[in-house]
N, CA, C and O atoms as CSV, one atom per row, in Angstrom:
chain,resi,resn,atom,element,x,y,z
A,1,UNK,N,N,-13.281,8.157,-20.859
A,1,UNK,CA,C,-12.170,7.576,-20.127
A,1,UNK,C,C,-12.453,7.634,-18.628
A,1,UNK,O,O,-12.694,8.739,-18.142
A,2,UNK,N,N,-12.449,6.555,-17.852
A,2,UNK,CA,C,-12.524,6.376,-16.777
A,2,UNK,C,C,-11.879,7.313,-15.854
A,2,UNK,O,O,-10.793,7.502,-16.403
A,3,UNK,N,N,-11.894,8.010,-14.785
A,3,UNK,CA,C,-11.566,9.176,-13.847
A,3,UNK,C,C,-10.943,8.314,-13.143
A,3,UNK,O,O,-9.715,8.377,-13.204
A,4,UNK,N,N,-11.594,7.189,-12.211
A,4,UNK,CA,C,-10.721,6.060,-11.553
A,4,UNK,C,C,-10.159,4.714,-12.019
A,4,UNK,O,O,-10.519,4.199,-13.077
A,5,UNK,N,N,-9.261,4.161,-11.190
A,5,UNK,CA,C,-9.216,2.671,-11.849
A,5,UNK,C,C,-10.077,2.035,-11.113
A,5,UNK,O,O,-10.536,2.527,-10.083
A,6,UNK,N,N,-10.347,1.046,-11.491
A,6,UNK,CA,C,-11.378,0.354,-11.632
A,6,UNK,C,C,-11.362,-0.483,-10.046
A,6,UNK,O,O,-12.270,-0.830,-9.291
A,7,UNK,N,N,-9.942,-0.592,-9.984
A,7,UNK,CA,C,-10.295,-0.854,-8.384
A,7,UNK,C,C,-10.225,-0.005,-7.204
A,7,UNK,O,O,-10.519,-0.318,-6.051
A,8,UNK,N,N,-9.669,1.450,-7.776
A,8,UNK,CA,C,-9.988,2.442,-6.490
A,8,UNK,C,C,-11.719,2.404,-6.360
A,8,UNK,O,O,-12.332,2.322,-5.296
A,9,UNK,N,N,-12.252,2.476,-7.564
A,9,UNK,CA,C,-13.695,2.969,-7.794
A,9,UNK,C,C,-14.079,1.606,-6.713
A,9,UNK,O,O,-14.697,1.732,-5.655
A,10,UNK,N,N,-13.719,0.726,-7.092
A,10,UNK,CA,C,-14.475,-0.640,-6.349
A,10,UNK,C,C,-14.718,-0.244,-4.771
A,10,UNK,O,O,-15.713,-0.448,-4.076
A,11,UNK,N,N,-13.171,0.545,-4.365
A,11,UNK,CA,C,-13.036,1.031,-2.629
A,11,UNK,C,C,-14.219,1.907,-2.795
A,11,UNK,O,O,-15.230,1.427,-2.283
A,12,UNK,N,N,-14.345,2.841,-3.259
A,12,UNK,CA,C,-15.556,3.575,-2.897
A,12,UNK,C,C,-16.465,2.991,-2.531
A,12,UNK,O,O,-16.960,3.020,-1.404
A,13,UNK,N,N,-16.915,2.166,-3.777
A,13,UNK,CA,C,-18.037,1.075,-3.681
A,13,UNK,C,C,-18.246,1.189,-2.191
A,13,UNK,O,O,-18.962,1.821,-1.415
A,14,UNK,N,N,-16.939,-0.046,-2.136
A,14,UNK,CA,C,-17.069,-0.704,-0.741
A,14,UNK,C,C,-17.037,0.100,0.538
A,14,UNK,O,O,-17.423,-0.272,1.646
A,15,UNK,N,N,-16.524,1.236,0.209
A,15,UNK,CA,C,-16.359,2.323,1.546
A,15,UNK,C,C,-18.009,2.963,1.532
A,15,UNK,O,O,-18.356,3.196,2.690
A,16,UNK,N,N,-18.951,3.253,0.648
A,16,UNK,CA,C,-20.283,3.760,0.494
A,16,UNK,C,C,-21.093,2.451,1.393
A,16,UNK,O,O,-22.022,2.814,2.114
A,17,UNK,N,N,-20.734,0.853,1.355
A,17,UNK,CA,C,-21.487,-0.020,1.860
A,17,UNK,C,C,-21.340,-0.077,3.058
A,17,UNK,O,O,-22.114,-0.652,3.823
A,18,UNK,N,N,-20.412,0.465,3.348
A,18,UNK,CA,C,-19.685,0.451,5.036
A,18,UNK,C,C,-20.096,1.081,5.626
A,18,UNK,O,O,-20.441,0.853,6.785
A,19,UNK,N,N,-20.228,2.336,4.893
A,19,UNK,CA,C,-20.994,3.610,5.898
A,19,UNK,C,C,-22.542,3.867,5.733
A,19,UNK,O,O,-23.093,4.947,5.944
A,20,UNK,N,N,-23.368,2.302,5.181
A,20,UNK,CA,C,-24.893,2.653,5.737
A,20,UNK,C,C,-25.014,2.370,7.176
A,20,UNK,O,O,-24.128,1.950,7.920
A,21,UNK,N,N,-26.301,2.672,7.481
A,21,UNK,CA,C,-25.987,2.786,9.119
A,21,UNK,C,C,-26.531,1.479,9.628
A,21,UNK,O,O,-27.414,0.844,9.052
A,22,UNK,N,N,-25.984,1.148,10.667
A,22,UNK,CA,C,-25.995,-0.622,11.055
A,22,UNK,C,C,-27.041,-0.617,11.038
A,22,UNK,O,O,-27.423,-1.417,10.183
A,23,UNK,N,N,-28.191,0.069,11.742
A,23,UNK,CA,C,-29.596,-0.595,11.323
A,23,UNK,C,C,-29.864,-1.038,10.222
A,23,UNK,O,O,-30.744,-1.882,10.389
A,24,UNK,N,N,-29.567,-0.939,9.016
A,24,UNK,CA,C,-30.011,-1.211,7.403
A,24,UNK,C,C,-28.461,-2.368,7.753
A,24,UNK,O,O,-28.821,-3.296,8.477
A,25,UNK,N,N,-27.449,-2.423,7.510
A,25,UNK,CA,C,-25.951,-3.186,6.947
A,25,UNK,C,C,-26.899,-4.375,7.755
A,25,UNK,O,O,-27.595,-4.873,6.870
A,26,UNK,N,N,-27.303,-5.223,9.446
A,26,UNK,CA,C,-27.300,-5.914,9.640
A,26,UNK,C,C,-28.621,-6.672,8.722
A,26,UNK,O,O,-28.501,-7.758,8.155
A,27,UNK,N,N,-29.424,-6.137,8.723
A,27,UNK,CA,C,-30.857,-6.518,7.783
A,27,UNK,C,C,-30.555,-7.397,6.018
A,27,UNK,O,O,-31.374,-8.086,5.409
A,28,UNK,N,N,-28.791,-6.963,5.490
A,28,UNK,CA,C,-28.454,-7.229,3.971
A,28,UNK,C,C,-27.776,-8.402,4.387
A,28,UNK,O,O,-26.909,-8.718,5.202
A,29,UNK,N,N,-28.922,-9.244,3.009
A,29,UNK,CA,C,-28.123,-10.910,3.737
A,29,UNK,C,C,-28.159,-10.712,2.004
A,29,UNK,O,O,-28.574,-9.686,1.466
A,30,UNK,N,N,-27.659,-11.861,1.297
A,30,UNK,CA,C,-27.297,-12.633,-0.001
A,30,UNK,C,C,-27.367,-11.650,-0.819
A,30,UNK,O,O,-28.167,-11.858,-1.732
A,31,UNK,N,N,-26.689,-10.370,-0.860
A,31,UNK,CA,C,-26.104,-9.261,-1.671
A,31,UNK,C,C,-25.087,-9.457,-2.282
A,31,UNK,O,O,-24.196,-9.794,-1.502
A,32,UNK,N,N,-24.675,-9.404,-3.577
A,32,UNK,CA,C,-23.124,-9.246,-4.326
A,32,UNK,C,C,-23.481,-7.674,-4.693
A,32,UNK,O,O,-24.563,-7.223,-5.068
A,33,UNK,N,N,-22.191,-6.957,-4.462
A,33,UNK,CA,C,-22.277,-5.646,-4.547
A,33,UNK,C,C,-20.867,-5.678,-6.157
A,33,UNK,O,O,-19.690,-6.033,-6.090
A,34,UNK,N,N,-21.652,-5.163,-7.402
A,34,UNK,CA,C,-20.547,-4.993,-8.231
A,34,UNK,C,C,-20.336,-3.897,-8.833
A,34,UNK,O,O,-21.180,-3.014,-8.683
A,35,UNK,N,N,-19.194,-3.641,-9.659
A,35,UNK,CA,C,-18.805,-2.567,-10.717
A,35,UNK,C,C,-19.098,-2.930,-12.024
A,35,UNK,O,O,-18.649,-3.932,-12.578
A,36,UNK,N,N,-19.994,-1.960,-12.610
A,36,UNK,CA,C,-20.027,-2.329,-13.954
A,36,UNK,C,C,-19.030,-1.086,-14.742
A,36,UNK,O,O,-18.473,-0.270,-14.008
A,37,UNK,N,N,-18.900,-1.021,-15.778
A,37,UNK,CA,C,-18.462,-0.279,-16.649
A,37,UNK,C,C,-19.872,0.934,-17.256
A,37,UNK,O,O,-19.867,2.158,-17.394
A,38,UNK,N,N,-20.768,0.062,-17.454
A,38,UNK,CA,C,-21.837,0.790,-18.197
A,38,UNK,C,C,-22.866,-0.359,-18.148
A,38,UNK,O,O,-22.577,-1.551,-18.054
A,39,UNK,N,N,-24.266,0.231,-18.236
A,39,UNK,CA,C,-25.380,-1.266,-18.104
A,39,UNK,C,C,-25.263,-1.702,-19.830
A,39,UNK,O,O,-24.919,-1.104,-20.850
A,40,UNK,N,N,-25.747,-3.056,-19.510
A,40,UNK,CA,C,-26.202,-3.800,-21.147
A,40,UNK,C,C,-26.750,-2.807,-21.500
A,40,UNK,O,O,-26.941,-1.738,-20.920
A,41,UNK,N,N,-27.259,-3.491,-23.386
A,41,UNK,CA,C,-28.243,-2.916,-23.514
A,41,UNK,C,C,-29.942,-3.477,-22.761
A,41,UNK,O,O,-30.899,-2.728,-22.565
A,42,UNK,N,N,-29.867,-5.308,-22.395
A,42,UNK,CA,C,-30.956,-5.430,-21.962
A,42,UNK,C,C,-31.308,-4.512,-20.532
A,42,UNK,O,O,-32.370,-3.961,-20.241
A,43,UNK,N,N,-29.783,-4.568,-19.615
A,43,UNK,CA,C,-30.472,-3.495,-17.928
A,43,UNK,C,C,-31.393,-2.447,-18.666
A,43,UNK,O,O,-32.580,-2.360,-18.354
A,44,UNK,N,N,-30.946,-1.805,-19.458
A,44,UNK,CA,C,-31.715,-0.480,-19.974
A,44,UNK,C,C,-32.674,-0.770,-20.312
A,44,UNK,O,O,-33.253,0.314,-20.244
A,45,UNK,N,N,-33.240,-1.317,-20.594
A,45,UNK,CA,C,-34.442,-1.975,-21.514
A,45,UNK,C,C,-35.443,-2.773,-20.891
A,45,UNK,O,O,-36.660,-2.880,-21.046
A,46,UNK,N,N,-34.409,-3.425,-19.974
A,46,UNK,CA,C,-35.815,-3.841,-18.424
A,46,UNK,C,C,-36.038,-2.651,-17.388
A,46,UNK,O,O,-37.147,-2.390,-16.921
A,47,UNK,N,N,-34.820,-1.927,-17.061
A,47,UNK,CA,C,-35.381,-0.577,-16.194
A,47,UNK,C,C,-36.426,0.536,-17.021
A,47,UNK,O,O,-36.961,1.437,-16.374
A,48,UNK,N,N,-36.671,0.386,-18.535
A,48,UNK,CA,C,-37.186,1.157,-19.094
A,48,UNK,C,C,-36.106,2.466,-19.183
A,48,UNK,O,O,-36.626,3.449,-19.711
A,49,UNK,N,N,-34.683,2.656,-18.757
A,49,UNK,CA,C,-34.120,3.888,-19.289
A,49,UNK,C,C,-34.046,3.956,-20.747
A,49,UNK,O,O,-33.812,3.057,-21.555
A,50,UNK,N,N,-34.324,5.367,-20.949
A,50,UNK,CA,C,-33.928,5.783,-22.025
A,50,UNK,C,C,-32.839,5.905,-23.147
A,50,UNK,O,O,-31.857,5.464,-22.552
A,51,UNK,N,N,-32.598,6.093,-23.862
A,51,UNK,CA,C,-31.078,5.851,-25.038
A,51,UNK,C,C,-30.400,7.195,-24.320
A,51,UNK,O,O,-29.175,7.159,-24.197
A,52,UNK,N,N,-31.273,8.671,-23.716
A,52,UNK,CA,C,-30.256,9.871,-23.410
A,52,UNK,C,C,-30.308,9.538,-21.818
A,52,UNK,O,O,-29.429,10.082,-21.149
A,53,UNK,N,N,-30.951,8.963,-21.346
A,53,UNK,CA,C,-30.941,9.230,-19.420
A,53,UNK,C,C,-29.520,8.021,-19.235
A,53,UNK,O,O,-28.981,7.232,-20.011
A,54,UNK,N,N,-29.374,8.276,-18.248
A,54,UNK,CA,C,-28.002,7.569,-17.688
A,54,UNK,C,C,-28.984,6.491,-16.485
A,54,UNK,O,O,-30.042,6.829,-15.954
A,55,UNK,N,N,-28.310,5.264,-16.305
A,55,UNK,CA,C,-28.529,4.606,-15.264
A,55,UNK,C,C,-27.097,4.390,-14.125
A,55,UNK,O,O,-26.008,4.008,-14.556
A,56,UNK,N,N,-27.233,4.568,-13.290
A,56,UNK,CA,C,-26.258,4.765,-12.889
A,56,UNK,C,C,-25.888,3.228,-11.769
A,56,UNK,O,O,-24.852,2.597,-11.561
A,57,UNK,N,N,-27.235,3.101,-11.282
A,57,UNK,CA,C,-26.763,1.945,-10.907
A,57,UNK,C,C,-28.339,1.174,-11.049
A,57,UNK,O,O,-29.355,1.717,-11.482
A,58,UNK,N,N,-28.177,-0.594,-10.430
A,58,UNK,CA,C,-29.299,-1.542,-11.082
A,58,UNK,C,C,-29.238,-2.468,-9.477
A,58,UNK,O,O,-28.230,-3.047,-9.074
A,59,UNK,N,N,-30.170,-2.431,-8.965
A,59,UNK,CA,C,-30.675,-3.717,-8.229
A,59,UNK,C,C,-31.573,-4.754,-9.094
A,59,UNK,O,O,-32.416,-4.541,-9.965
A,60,UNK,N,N,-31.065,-5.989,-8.515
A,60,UNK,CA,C,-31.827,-7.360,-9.502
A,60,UNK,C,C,-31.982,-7.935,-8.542
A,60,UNK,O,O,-31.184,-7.735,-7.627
A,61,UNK,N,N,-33.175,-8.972,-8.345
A,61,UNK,CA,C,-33.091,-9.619,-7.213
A,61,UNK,C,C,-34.867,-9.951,-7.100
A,61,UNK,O,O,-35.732,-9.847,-7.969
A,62,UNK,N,N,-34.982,-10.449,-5.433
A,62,UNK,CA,C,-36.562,-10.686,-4.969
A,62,UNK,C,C,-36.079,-9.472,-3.738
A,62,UNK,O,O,-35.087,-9.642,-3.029
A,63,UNK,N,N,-36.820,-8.460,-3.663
A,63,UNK,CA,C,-37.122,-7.494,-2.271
A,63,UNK,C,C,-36.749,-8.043,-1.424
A,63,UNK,O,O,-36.657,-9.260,-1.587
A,64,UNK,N,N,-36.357,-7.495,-0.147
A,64,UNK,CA,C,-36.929,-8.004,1.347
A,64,UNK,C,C,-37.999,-8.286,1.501
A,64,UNK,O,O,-38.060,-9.405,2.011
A,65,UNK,N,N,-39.148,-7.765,1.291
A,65,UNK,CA,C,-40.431,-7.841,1.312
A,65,UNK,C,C,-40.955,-8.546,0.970
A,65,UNK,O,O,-41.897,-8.916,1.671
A,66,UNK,N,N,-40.733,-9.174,-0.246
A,66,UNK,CA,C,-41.424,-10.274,-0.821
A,66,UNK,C,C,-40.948,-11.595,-1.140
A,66,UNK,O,O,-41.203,-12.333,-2.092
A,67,UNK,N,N,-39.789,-11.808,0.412
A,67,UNK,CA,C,-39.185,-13.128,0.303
A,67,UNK,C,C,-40.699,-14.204,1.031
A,67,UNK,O,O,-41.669,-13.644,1.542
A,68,UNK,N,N,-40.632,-15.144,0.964
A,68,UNK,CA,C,-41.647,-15.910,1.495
A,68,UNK,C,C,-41.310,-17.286,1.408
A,68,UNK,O,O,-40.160,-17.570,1.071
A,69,UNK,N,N,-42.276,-18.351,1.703
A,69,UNK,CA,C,-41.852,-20.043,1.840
A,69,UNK,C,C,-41.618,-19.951,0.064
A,69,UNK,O,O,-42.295,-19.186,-0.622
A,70,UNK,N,N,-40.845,-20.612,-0.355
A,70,UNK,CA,C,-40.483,-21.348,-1.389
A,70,UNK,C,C,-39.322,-20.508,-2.234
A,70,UNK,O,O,-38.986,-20.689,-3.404
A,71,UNK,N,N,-38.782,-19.474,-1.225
A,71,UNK,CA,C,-37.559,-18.695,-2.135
A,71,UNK,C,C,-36.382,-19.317,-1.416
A,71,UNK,O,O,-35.440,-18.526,-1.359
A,72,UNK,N,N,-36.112,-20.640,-0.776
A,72,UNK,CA,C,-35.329,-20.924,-0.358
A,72,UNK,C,C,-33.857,-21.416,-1.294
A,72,UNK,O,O,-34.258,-22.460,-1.809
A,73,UNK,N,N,-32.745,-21.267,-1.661
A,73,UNK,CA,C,-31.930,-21.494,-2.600
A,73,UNK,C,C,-31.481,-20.289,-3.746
A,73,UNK,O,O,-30.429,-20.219,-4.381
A,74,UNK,N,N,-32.317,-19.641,-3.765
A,74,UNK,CA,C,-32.297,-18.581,-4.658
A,74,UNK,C,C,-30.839,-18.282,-4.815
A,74,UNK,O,O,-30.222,-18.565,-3.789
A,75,UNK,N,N,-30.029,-17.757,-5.856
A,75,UNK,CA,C,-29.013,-17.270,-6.335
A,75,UNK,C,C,-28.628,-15.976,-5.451
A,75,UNK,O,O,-29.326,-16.095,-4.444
A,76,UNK,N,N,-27.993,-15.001,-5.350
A,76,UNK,CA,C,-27.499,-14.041,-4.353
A,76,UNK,C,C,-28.359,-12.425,-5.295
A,76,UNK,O,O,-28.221,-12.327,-6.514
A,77,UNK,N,N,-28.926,-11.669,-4.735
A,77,UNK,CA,C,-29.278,-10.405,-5.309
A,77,UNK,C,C,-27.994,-9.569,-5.594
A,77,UNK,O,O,-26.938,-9.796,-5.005
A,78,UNK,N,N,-28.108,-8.809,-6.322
A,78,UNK,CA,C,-27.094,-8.005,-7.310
A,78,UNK,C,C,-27.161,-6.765,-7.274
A,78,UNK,O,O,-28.258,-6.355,-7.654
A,79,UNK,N,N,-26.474,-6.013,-6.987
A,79,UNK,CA,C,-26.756,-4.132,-6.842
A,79,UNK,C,C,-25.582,-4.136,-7.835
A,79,UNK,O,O,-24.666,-4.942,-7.676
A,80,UNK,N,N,-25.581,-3.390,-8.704
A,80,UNK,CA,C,-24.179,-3.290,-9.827
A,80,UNK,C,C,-24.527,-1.321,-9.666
A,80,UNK,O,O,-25.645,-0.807,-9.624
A,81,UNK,N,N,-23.330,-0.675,-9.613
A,81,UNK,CA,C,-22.885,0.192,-9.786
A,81,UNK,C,C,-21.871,0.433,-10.890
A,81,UNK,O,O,-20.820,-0.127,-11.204
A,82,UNK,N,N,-22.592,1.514,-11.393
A,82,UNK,CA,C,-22.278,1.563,-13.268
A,82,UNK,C,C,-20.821,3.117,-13.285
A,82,UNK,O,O,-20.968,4.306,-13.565
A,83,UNK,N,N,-19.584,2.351,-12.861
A,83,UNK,CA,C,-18.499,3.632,-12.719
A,83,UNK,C,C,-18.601,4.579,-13.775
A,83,UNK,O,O,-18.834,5.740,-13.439
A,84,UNK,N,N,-18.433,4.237,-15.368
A,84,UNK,CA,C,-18.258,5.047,-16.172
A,84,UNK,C,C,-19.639,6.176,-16.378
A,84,UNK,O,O,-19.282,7.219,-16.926
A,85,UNK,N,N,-21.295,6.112,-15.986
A,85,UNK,CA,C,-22.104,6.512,-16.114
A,85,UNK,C,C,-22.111,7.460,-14.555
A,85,UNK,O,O,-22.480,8.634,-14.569
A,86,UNK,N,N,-21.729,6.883,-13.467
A,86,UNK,CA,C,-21.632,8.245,-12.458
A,86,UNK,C,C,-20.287,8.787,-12.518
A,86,UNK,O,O,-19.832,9.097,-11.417
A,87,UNK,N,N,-19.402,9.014,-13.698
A,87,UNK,CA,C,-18.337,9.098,-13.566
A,87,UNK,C,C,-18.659,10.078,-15.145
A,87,UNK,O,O,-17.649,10.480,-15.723
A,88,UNK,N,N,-19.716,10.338,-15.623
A,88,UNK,CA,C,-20.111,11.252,-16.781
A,88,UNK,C,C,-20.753,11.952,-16.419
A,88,UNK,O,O,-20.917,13.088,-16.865
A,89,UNK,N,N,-21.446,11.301,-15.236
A,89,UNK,CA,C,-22.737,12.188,-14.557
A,89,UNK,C,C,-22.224,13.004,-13.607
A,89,UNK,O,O,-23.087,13.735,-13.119
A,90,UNK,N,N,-20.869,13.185,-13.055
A,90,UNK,CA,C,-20.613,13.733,-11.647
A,90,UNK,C,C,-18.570,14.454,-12.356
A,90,UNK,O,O,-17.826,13.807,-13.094
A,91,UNK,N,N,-18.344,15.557,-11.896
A,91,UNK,CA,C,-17.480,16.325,-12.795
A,91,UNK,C,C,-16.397,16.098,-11.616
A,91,UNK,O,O,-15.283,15.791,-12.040
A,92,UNK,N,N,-16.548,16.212,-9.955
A,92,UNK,CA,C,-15.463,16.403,-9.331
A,92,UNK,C,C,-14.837,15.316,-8.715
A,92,UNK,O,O,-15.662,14.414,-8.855
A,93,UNK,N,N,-13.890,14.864,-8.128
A,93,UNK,CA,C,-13.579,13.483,-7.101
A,93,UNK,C,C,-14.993,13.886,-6.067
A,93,UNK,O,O,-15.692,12.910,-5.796
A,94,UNK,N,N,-15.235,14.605,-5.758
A,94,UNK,CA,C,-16.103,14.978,-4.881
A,94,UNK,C,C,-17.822,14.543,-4.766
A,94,UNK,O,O,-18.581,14.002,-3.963
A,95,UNK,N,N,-17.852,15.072,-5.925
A,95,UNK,CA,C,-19.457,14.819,-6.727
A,95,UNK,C,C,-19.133,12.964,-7.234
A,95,UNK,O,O,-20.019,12.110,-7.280
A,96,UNK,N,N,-18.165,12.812,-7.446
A,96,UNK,CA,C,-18.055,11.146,-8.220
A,96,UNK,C,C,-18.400,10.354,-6.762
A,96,UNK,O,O,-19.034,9.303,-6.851
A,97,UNK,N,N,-17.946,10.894,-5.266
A,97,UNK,CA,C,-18.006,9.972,-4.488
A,97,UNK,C,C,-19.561,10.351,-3.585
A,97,UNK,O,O,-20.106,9.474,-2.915
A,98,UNK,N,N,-20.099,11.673,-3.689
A,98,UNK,CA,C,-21.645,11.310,-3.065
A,98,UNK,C,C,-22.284,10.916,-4.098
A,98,UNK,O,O,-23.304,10.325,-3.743
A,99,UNK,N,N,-22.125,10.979,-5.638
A,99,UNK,CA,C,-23.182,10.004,-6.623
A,99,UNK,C,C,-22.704,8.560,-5.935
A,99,UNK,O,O,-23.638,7.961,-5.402
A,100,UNK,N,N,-21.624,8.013,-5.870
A,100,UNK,CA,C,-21.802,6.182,-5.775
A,100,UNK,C,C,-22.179,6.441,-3.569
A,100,UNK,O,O,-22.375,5.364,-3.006
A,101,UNK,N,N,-22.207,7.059,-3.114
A,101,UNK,CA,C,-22.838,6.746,-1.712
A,101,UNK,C,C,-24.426,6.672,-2.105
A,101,UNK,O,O,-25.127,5.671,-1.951
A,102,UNK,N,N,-24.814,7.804,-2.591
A,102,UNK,CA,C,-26.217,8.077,-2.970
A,102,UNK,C,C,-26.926,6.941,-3.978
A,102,UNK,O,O,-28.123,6.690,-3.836
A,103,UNK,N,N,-26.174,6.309,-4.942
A,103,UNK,CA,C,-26.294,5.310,-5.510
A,103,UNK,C,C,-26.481,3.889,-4.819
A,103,UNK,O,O,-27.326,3.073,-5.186
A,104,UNK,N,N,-25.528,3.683,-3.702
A,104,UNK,CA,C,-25.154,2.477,-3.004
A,104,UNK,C,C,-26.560,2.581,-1.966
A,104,UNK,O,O,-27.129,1.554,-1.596
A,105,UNK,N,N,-26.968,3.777,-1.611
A,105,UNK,CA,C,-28.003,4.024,-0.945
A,105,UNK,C,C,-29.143,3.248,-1.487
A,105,UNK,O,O,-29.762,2.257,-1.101
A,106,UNK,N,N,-29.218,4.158,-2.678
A,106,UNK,CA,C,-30.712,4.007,-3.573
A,106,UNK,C,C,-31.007,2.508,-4.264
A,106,UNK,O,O,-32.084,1.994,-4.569
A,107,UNK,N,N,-29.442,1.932,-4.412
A,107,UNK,CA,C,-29.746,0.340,-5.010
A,107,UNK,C,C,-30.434,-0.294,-3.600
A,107,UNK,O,O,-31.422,-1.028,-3.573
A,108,UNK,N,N,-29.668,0.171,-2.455
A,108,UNK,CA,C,-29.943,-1.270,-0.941
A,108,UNK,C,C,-31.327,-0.504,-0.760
A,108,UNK,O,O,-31.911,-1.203,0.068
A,109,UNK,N,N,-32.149,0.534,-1.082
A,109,UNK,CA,C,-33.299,0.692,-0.780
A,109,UNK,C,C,-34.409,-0.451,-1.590
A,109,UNK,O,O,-35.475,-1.035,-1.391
A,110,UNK,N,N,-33.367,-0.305,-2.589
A,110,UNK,CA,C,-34.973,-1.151,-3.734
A,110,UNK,C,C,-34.130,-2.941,-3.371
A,110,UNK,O,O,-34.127,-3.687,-4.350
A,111,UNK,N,N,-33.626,-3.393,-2.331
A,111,UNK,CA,C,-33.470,-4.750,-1.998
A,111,UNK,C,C,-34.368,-4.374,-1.161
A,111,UNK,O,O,-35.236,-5.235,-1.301
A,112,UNK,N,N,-34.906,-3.293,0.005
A,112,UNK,CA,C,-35.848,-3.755,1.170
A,112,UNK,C,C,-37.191,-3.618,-0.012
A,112,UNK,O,O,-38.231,-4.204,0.286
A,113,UNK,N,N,-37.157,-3.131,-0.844
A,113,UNK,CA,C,-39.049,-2.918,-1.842
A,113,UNK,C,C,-38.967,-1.918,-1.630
A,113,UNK,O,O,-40.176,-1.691,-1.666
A,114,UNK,N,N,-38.343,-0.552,-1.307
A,114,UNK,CA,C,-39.052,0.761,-1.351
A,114,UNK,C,C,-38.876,1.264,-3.185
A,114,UNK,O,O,-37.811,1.238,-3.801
A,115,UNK,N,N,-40.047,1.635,-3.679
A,115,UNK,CA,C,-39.710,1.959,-4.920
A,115,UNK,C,C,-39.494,3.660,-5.399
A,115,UNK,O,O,-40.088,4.573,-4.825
A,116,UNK,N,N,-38.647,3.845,-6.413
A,116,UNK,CA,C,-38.649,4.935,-7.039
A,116,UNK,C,C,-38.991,6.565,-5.782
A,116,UNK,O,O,-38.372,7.282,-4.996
A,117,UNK,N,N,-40.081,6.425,-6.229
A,117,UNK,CA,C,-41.132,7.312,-5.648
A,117,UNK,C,C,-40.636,7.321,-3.940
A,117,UNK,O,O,-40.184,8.327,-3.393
A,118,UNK,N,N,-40.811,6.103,-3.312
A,118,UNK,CA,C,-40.504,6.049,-2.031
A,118,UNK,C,C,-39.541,6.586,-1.467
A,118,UNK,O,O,-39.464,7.291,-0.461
A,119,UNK,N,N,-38.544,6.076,-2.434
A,119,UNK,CA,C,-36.961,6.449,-2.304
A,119,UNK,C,C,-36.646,7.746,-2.307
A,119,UNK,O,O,-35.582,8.098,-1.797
A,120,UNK,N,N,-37.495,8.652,-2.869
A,120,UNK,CA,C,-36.931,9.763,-3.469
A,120,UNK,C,C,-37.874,10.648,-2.271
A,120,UNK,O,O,-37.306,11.654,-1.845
A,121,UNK,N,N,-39.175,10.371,-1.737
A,121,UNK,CA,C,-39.434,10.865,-0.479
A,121,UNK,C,C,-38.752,10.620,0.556
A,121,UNK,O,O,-39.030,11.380,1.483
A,122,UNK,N,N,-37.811,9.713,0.824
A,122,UNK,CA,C,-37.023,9.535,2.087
A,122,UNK,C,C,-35.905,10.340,1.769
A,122,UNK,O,O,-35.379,11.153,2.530
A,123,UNK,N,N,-35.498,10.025,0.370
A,123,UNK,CA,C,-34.199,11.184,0.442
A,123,UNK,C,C,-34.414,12.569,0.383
A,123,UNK,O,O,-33.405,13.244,0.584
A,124,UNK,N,N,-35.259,13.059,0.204
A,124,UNK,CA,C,-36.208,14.378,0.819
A,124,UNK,C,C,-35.937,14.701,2.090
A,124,UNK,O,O,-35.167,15.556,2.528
A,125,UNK,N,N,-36.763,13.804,2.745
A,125,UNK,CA,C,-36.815,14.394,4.346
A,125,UNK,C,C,-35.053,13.851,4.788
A,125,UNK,O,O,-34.473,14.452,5.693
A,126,UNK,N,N,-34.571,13.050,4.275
A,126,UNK,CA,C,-33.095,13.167,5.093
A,126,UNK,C,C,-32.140,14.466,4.429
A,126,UNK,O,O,-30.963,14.575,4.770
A,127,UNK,N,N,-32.562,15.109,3.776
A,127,UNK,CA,C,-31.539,16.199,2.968
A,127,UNK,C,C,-32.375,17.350,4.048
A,127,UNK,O,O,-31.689,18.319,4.373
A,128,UNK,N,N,-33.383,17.306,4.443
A,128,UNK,CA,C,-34.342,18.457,4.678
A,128,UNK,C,C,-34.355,18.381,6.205
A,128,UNK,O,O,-34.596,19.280,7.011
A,129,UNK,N,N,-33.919,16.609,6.495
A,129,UNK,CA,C,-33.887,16.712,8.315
A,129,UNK,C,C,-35.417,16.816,8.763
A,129,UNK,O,O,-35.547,17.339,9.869
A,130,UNK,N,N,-36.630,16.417,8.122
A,130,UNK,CA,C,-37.763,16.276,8.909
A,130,UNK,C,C,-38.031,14.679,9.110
A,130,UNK,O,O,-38.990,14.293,9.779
């Protein structure tokens, strides 16, 4: 059972997109930022998660990085944030709202191309301050 309704959860959302820091917010062009309930079964199955790991949230899209001549028209990229899965994964109002910042983070990282690995060294040195 859902902890929020579905449109407080959405404010978070939208309050987590607000507070990246303008250097990154001015750089996000043709983003739809959504709420899912839970991923398909195909998200799971193209991210490679597992039947026990949780996904919590899904960027779809072409990178920043690897826009170039002939991606002109393209459809809008997609960050979906999965409420009921950081909302199993996270026990307090507290913990529910740095999983979807940390989430909202980690989807707009993999729109510039930083992958997995990358991501998880930057959120290193910003927890650690080097």
């Amino acid at each position: 059972m859902a902890k929020y309704s579905r449109k407080q959860f959405e404010r978070m959302v939208a309050r987590a997109m607000e507070e990246l820091p303008e250097r990154v917010k001015r750089y996000i062009k043709n983003v739809v930022v959504c709420v899912e309930a839970n991923p398909t079964p195909e998200q799971l199955a193209q991210t490679g998660t597992r039947q026990n790991d949780t996904l919590l949230g899904l960027y779809e899209g072409i990178p920043e990085i690897e826009w170039g001549k002939g991606f002109g028209g393209q459809l809008p990229d997609k960050i979906t944030i999965f409420q009921e899965s950081i909302e199993q994964f996270a026990d307090t109002p507290e913990e529910i709202e740095r999983e979807v910042r940390f989430t909202v983070w980690h989807e707009t990282a993999h729109y510039f191309g930083f992958d997995d690995e990358e991501i998880e060294k930057r959120e290193q040195k910003r927890i650690i301050g080097v």
